[in-house]
C-alpha positions as CSV (number, residue, x, y, z in Angstrom):
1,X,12.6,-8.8,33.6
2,X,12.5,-5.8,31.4
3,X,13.3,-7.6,28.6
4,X,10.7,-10.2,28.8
5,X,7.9,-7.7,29.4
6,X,9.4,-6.1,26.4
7,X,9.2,-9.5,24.9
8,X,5.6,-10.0,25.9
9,X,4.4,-6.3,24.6
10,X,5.8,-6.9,21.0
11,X,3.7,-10.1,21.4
12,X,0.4,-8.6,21.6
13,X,-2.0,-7.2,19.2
14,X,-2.4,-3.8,17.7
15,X,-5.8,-3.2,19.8
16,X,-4.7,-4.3,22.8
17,X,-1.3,-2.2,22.7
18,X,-3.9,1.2,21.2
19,X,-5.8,-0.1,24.6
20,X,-2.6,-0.1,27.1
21,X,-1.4,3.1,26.0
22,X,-4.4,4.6,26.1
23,X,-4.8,3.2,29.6
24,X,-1.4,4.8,30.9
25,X,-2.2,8.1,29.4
26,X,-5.4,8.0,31.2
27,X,-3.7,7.0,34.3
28,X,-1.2,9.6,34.3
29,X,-4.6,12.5,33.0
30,X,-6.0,10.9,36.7
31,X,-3.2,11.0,38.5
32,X,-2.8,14.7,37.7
33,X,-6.2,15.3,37.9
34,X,-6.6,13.5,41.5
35,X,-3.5,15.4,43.1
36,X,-4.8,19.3,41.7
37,X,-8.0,18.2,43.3
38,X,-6.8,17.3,46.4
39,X,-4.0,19.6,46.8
40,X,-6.8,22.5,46.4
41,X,-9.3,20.5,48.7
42,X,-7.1,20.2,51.5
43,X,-5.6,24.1,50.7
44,X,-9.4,24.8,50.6
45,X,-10.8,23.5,54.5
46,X,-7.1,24.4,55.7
47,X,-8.1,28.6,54.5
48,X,-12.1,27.2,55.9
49,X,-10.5,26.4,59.6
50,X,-7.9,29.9,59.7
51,X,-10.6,31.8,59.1
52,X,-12.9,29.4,61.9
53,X,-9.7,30.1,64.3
54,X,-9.7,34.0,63.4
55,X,-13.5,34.9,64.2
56,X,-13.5,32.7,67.2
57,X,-10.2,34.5,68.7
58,X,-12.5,38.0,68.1
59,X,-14.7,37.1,70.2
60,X,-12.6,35.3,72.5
61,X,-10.3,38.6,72.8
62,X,-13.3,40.6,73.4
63,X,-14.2,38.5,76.4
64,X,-10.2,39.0,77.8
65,X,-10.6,42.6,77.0
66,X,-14.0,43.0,78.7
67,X,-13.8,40.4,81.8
68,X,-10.1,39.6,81.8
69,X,-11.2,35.6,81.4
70,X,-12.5,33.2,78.3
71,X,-16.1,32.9,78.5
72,X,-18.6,32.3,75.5
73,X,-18.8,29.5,73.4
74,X,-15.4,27.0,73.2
75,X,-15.7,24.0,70.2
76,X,-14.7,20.5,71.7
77,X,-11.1,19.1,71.2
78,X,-9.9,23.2,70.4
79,X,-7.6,24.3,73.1
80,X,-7.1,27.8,74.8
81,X,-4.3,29.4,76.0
82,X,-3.9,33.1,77.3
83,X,0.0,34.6,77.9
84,X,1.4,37.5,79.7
85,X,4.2,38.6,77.5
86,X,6.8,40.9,80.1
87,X,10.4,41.2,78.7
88,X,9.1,38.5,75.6
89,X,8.8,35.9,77.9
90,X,5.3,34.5,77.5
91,X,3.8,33.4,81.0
92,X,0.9,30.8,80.4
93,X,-1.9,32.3,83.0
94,X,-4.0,29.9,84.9
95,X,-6.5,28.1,82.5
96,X,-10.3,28.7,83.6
97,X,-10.8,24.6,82.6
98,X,-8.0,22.2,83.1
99,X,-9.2,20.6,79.7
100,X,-8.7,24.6,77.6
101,X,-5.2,23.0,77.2
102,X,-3.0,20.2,76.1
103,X,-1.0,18.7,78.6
104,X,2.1,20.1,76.7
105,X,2.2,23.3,75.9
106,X,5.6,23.7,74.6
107,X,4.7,24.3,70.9
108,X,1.6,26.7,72.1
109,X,4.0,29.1,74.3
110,X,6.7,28.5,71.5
111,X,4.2,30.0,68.9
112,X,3.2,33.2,71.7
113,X,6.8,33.7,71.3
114,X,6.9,33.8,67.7
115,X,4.1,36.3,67.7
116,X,6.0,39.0,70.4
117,X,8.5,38.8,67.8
118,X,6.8,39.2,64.9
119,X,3.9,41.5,65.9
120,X,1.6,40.5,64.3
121,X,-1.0,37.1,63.7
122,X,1.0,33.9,63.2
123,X,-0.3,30.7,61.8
124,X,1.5,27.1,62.2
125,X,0.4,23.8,61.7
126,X,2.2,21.8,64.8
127,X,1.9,18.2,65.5
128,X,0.9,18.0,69.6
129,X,2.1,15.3,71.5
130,X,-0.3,12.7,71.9
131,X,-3.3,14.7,70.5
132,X,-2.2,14.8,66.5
133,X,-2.2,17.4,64.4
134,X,-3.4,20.8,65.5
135,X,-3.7,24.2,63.4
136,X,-2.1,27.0,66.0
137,X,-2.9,30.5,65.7
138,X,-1.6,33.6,68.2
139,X,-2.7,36.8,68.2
140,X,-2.3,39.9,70.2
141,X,-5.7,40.8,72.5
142,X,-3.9,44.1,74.5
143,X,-0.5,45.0,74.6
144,X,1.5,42.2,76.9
145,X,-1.4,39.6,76.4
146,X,-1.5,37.1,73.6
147,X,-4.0,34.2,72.9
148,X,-3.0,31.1,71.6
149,X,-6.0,28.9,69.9
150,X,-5.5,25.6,68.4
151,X,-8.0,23.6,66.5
152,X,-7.5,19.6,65.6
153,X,-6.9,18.8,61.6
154,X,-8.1,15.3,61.8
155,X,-11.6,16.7,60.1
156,X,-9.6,17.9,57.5
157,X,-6.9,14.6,57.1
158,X,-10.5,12.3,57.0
159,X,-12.4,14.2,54.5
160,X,-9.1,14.1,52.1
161,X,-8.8,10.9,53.0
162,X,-12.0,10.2,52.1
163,X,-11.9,12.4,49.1
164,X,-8.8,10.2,47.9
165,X,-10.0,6.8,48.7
166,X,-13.2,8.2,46.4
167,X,-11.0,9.2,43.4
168,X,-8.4,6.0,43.2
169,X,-11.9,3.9,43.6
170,X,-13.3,6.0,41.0
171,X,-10.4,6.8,38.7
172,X,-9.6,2.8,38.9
173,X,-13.6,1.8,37.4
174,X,-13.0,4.4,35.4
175,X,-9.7,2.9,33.6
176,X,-10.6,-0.4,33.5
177,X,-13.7,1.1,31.6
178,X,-11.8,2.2,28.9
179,X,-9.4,-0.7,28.4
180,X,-12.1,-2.8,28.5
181,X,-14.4,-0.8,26.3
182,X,-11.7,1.3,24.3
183,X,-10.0,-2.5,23.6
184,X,-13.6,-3.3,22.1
185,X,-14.1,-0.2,20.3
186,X,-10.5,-0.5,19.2
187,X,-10.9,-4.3,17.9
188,X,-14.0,-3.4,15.9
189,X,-12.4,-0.2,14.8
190,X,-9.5,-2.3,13.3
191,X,-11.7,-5.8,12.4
192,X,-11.4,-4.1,8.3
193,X,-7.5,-4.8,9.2
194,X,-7.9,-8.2,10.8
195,X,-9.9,-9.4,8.0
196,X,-7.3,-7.9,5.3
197,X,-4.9,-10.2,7.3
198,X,-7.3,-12.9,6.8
199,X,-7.3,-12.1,3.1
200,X,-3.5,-12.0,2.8
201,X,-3.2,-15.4,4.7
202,X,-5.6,-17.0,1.9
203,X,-3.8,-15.4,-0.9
204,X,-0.7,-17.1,0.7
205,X,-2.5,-20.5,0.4
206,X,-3.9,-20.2,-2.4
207,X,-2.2,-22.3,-5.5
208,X,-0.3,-19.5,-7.7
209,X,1.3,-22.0,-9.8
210,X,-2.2,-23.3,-11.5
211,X,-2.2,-22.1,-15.2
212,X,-5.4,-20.5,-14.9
213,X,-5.0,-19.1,-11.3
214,X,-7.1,-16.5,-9.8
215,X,-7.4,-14.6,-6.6
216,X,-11.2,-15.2,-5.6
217,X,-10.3,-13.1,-2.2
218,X,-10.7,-9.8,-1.3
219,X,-11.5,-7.0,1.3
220,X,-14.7,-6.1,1.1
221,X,-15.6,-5.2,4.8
222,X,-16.7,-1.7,5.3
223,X,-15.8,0.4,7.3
224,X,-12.9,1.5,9.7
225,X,-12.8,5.1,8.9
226,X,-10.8,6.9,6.0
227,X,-7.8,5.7,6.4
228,X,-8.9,2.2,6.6
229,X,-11.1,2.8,3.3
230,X,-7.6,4.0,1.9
231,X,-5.8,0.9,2.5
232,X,-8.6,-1.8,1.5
233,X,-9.0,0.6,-2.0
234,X,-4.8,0.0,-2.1
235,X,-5.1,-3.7,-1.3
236,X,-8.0,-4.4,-3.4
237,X,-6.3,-2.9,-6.5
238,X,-3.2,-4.6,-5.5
239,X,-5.1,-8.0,-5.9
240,X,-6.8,-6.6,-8.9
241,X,-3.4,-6.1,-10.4
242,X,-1.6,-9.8,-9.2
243,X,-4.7,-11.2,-11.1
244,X,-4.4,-9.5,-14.4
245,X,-0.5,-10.2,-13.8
246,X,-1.5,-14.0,-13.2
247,X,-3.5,-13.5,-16.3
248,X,-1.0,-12.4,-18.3
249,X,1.0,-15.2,-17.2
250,X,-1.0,-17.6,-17.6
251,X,-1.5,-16.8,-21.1
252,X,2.0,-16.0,-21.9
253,X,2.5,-19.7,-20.9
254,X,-0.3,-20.9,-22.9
255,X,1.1,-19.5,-25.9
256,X,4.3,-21.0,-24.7
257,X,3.0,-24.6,-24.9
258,X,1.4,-24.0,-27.6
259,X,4.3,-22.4,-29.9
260,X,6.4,-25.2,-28.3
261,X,3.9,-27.7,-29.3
262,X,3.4,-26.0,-32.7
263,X,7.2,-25.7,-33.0
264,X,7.9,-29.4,-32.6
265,X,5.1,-30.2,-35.2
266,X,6.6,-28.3,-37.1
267,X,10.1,-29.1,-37.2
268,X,9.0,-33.2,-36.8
269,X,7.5,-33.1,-40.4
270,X,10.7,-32.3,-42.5
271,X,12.5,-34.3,-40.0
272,X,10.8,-37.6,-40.6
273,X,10.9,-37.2,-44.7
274,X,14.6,-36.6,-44.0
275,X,15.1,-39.6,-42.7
276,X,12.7,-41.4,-44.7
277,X,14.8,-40.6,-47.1
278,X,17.7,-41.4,-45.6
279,X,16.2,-45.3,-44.7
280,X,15.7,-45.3,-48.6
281,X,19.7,-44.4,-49.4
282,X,20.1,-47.4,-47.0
283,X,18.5,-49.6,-49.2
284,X,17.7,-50.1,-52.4
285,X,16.6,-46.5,-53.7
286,X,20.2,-45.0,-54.0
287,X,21.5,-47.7,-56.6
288,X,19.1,-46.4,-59.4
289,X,20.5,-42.8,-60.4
290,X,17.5,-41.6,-61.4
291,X,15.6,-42.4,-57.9
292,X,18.6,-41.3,-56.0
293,X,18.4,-37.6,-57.5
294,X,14.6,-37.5,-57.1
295,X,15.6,-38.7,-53.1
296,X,18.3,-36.1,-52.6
297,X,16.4,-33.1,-54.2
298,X,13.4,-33.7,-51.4
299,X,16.3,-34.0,-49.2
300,X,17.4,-30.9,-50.2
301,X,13.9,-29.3,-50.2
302,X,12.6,-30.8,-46.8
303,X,16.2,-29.4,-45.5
304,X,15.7,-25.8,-47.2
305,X,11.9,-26.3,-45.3
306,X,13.2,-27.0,-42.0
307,X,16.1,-24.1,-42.6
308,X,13.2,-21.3,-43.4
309,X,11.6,-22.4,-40.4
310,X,14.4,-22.4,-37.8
311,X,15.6,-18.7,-39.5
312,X,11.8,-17.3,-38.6
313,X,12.2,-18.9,-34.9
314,X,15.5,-17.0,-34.5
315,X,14.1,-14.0,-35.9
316,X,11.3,-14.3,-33.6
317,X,13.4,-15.0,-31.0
318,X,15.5,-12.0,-31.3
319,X,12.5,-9.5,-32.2
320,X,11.2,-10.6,-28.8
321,X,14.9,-9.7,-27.2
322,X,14.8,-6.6,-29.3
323,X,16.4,-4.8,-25.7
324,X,19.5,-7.3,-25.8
325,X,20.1,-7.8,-29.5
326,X,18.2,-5.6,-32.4
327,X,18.0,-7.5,-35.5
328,X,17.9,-4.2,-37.8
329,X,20.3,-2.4,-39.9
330,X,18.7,0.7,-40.0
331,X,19.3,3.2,-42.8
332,X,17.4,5.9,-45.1
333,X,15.6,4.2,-47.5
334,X,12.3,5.2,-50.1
335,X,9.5,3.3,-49.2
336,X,7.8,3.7,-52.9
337,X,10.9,2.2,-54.4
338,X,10.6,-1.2,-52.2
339,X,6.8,-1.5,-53.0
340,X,7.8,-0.9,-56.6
341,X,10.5,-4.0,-56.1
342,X,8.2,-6.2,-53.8
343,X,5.5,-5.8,-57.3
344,X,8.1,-6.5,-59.8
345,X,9.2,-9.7,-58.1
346,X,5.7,-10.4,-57.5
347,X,4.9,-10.0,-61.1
348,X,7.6,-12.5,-62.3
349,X,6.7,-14.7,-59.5
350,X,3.1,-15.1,-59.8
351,X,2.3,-14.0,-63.5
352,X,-1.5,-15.9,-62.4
353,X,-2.1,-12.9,-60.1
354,X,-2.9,-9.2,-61.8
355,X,-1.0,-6.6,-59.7
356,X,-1.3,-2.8,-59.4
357,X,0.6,-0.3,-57.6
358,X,-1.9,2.6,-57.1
359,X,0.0,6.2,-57.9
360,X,2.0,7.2,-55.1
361,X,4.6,10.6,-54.0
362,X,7.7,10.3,-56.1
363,X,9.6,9.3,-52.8
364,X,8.7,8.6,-49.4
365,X,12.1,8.3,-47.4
366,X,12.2,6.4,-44.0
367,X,14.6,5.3,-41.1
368,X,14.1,1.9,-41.5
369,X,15.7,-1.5,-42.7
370,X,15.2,-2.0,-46.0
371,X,15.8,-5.5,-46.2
372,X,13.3,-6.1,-43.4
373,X,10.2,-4.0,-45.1
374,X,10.7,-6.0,-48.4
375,X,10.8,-8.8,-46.3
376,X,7.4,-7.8,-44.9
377,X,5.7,-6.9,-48.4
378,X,7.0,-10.1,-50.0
379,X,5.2,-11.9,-47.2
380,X,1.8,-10.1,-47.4
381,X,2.0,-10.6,-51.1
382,X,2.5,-14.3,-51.5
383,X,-0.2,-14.7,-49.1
384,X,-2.7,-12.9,-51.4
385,X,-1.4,-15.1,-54.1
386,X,-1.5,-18.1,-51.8
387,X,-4.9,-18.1,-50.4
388,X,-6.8,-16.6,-53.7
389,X,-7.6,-18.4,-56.9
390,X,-5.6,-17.3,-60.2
391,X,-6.8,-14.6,-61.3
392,X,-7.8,-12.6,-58.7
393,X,-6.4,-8.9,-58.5
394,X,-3.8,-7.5,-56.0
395,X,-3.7,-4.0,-55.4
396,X,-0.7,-2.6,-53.7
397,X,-0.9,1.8,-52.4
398,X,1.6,3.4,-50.9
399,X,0.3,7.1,-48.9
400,X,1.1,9.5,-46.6
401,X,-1.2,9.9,-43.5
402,X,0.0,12.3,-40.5
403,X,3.0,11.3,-39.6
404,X,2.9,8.0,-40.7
405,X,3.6,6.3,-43.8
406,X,1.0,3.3,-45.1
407,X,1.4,1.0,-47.5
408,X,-1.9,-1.0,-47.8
409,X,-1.8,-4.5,-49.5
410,X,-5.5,-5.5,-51.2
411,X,-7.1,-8.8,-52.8
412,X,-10.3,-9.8,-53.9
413,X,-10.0,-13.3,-52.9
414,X,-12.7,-15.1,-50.7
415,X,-11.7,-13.3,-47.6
416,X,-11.0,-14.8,-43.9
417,X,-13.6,-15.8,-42.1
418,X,-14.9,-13.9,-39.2
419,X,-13.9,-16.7,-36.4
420,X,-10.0,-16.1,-37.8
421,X,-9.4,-12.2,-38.4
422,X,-8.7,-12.0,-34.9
423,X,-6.0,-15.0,-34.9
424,X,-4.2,-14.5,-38.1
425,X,-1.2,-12.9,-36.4
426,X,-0.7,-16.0,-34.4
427,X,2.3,-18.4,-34.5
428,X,1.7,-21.2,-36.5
429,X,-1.9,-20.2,-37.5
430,X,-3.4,-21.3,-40.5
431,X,-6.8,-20.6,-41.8
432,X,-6.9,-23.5,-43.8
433,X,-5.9,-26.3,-41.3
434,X,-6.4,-29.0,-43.9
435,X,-3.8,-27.1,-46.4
436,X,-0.7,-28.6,-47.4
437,X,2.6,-27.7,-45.9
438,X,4.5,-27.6,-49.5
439,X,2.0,-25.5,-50.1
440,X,1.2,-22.9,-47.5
441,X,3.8,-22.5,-45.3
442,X,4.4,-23.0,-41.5
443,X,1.7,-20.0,-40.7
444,X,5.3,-17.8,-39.2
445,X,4.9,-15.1,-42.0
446,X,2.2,-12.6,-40.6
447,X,3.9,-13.3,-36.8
448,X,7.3,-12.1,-38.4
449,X,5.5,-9.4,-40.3
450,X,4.2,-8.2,-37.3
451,X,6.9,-8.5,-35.0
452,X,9.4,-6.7,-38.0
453,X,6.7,-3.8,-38.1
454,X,6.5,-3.4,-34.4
455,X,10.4,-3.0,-34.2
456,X,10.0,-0.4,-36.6
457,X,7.9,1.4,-34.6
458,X,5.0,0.9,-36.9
459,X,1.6,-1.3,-36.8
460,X,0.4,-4.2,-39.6
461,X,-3.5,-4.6,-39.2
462,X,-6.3,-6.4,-40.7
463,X,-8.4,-3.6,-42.5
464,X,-12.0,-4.1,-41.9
465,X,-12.8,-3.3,-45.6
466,X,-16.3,-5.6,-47.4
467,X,-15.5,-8.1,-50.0
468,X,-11.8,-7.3,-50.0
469,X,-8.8,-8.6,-47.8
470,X,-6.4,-5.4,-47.1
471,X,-3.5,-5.9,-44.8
472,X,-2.2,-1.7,-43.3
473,X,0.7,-1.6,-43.2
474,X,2.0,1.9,-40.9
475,X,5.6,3.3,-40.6
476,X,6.4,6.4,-38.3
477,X,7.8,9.1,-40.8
478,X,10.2,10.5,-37.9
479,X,11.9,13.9,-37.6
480,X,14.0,13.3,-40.8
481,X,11.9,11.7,-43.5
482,X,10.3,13.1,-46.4
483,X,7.3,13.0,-48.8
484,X,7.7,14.4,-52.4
C-alpha cells in the first residue's frame, strides 16, 4: 500500500506535489494552531468558573456565619453542601432544599475531607454519577464547618466543542483553499517550465539529420520569477549554441561533399587518359615506336598528375590530423635564405617573369620546417607566374613585424576578382574555371599553403592592396629566433 502511494506521488506533477506539501505543512501550522487555542480556551472558562465558585462561596459563607443556613442567591444545576468536620470526619448537615445536592455525595464529602487535611481551599474536577462533570470546590466558613460547592462543566465542554467543530470547519475551507488556489498559483508560476518542456519535446521531433537543420523553437514565455528567467536565458543559449553547432555541421558536410565530389573529378581525369592510353597499347598505337613513346610519356605525365594530387590529399589529410600525426620536421632555419632559394628557382623557372627580392635583415631565424615554407613560397610564386601574362613583375619582401616574421609575395597581374578573394583558399577552387588542367593545376596549392602556415603557427592572407595581388605570409618568431 505504501509503495503504491509512493508509486502514485512520483507520478504526479511538480505543482501538484509544491501543492500537497504545502497542504500538509498547513495542516500540521492548523493543527498546532487549533489545539494552543483550545487548550487556552478551555484553561480560560475553567480559571472564569473557579473564580464564579470562589465569590459565590463568600457570600454563601457569610450567610452560614451570620444565620447558620444558605440563603441568597443559588445558580441552577450548582449543588450545596455544608459539613461538620469533628475528629476529620465530615458530617453532611441536613440540606435546606432536597435538590442543593446530588443524590451521591461521595466525591463532595470526599473533597471536605481533603480540605480538613490540607487546610486550606481545594479545587477538583470530579465526574458525579449520573449528573456529568462537575467542578468541586471546599472551603473553610468557621473552624469545624466546611462548604462544598459544585458547579456543572457542560457550558464549558459545549462551548469547546463548539469552538472545535468551528476551527476543523474552518481550518478544513481553509486548506482546500490553498491546494486549490496555491495548485493554481503554483501551475502558472511554473507554466515558463511547462512550456520549456514543450520546447524540448519539439527539439526531440524535430529532423536533426537535415543538412541545413535549424532549431526554429524556443522559450520565450516571460515570466516565472528569477530563477525561472535564469533557466530560459541557460536553455535559450543552449539552443543558440546546438544551432551554430548544427551550422557548423552542416557546413563541414557541405565542404565534405563537395571536396569528395571535387576529389573524384579530380582524380577521374588522369584516370580516363590513363586508360585511354592503355585501350591504344591494345591496339594499334604501340606497334609504331614513335606513337608508343609519345603514349607512354602522357602515361607517365597523367600518372606524375594523378601522383601530385593524391600527395596534396594526404598532406591535407594529415594537416587536418595535426593532433595524431604532425607532418613537420621542425628545426632552426633562416627565413631570408629560403626566400632567397624560392627566387632563384623562380628565376630559372620562369625567366618570362621579372622578380625582386626587396632588401631584407641579414638573417631571420625560425622554428620551422624548412622544407615546408619553400614548399609554401614555391606555391605562391608559380601562381603569380601562372595567372599573370609574361612580363609582369613579382616582388618578393621579407620583414620583421612584432613578433612575427612576414614574407609578402606581390604581382601586378590583373588581380582576382572581388566575388573570389574570399574563396581562393578553398579546395579545388579555381578562378579561372574554364582553364586547363595541364595548365593550372588541381586548385590544392593555396589550401596546402594555408593549412602548412596554420601548422606553423602562422597566418597566409590575401592583402587588400589596389592594382596589386599580395599574398602575407606571417610566422611566429618564438622565444628563440632572431633578427639581424
Amino acid at each position: 500500500m505504501i509503495g503504491r502511494l509512493r508509486q502514485t506521488y512520483r507520478r504526479l506533477r511538480l505543482g501538484t506535489r509544491l501543492a500537497l506539501g504545502l497542504g500538509a505543512m498547513a495542516l500540521v501550522v492548523f493543527a498546532v494552531v487549533g489545539t494552543a487555542l483550545t487548550t487556552y480556551m478551555r484553561d480560560y472558562l475553567s480559571a472564569q468558573l473557579n473564580d464564579q465558585l470562589a465569590l459565590a462561596q463568600v457570600a454563601q459563607s457569610k450567610s452560614i456565619v451570620d444565620s447558620g443556613s444558605l440563603t441568597g442567591k443559588k445558580y441552577w444545576r450548582w449543588y450545596y453542601a455544608v459539613y461538620d468536620v469533628r475528629d476529620g470526619t465530615p458530617v453532611l448537615r441536613e440540606p435546606e432544599d432536597p435538590g442543593d445536592v446530588p443524590d451521591d455525595v461521595a466525591d463532595l464529602t470526599a473533597l471536605a475531607r481533603a480540605q480538613t487535611v490540607a487546610g486550606t481551599e481545594v479545587l477538583r474536577t470530579e465526574h458525579l454519577r449520573g449528573e456529568g462533570a462537575y467542578r468541586l470546590r471546599a472551603c473553610e466558613v468557621e473552624p469545624g464547618v466546611v462548604l462544598v460547592s459544585g458547579a456543572p462543566m457542560d457550558d464549558i465542554e459545549n462551548t469547546v466543542q463548539h469552538l472545535i467543530t468551528i476551527q476543523v470547519v474552518t481550518f478544513v475551507l481553509a486548506l482546500l483553499a490553498l491546494v486549490v488556489f496555491g495548485r493554481a498559483m503554483l501551475r502558472r508560476g511554473l507554466q515558463p517550465l511547462s512550456d520549456m518542456a514543450h520546447t524540448a519535446h519539439g527539439i526531440a521531433s524535430h529532423d536533426l539529420t537535415e543538412s541545413a537543420s535549424r532549431l526554429p523553437l524556443r522559450a520565450d514565455r516571460p515570466g516565472g520569477g528569477p530563477e525561472v528567467e535564469e533557466l530560459r536565458t541557460a536553455f535559450n543559449t543552449m539552443l543558440e549554441h546546438i544551432d551554430d553547432s548544427l551550422a557548423v555541421r552542416a557546413k563541414a558536410e557541405q565542404r565534405l561533399r563537395r571536396f569528395v565530389a571535387d576529389a573524384s573529378h579530380e582524380l577521374r581525369t588522369p584516370l580516363m587518359s590513363v586508360r585511354g592510353y592503355a585501350d591504344l597499347f591494345q591496339y594499334a598505337a604501340a606497334n609504331a615506336p614513335e606513337e608508343r613513346d609519345k603514349h607512354l610519356a602522357r602515361l607517365r605525365a597523367e600518372a606524375a598528375r594523378m601522383g601530385v594530387l593524391l600527395d596534396d590529399l594526404l598532406l591535407l589529410a594529415r594537416l587536418d590530423a595535426a593532433e595524431v600525426e604532425t607532418p613537420l620536421r621542425m628545426e632552426d632555419a633562416d627565413l631570408v635564405e629560403l626566400a632567397e632559394q624560392a627566387a632563384d628557382a623562380f628565376r630559372a623557372s620562369h625567366p618570362g617573369h621579372p622578380l625582386t627580392v626587396a632588401p631584407a635583415p641579414a638573417a631571420v631565424r625560425l622554428r620551422m620546417d624548412p622544407h615546408r615554407i619553400r614548399q609554401v613560397l614555391d606555391n605562391l610564386l608559380t601562381n603569380a607566374a601562372v595567372h599573370t601574362p609574361s612580363g609582369t613583375p613579382v616582388t618578393v619582401e621579407v620583414s620583421v613585424i612584432a613578433a612575427a616574421a612576414r614574407v609578402r609575395v606581390a604581382d601586378k597581374g590583373p588581380g582576382i576578382p572581388p566575388g573570389d578573394r574570399d574563396r581562393i583558399f578553398d579546395r579545388f577552387y579555381r578562378v579561372d574555371k574554364a582553364r586547363s588542367r595541364d595548365r593550372g593545376g588541381s586548385g590544392l596549392g593555396l589550401s596546402v599553403a594555408r593549412s602548412l602556415v596554420r601548422a606553423h603557427g602562422g597566418t597566409l592572407e590575401l592583402a587588400d592592396e589596389p592594382d596589386t595581388t599580395a599574398f602575407l605570409l606571417t610566422l611566429p618568431l618564438g622565444p628563440a629566433a632572431a633578427a639581424r
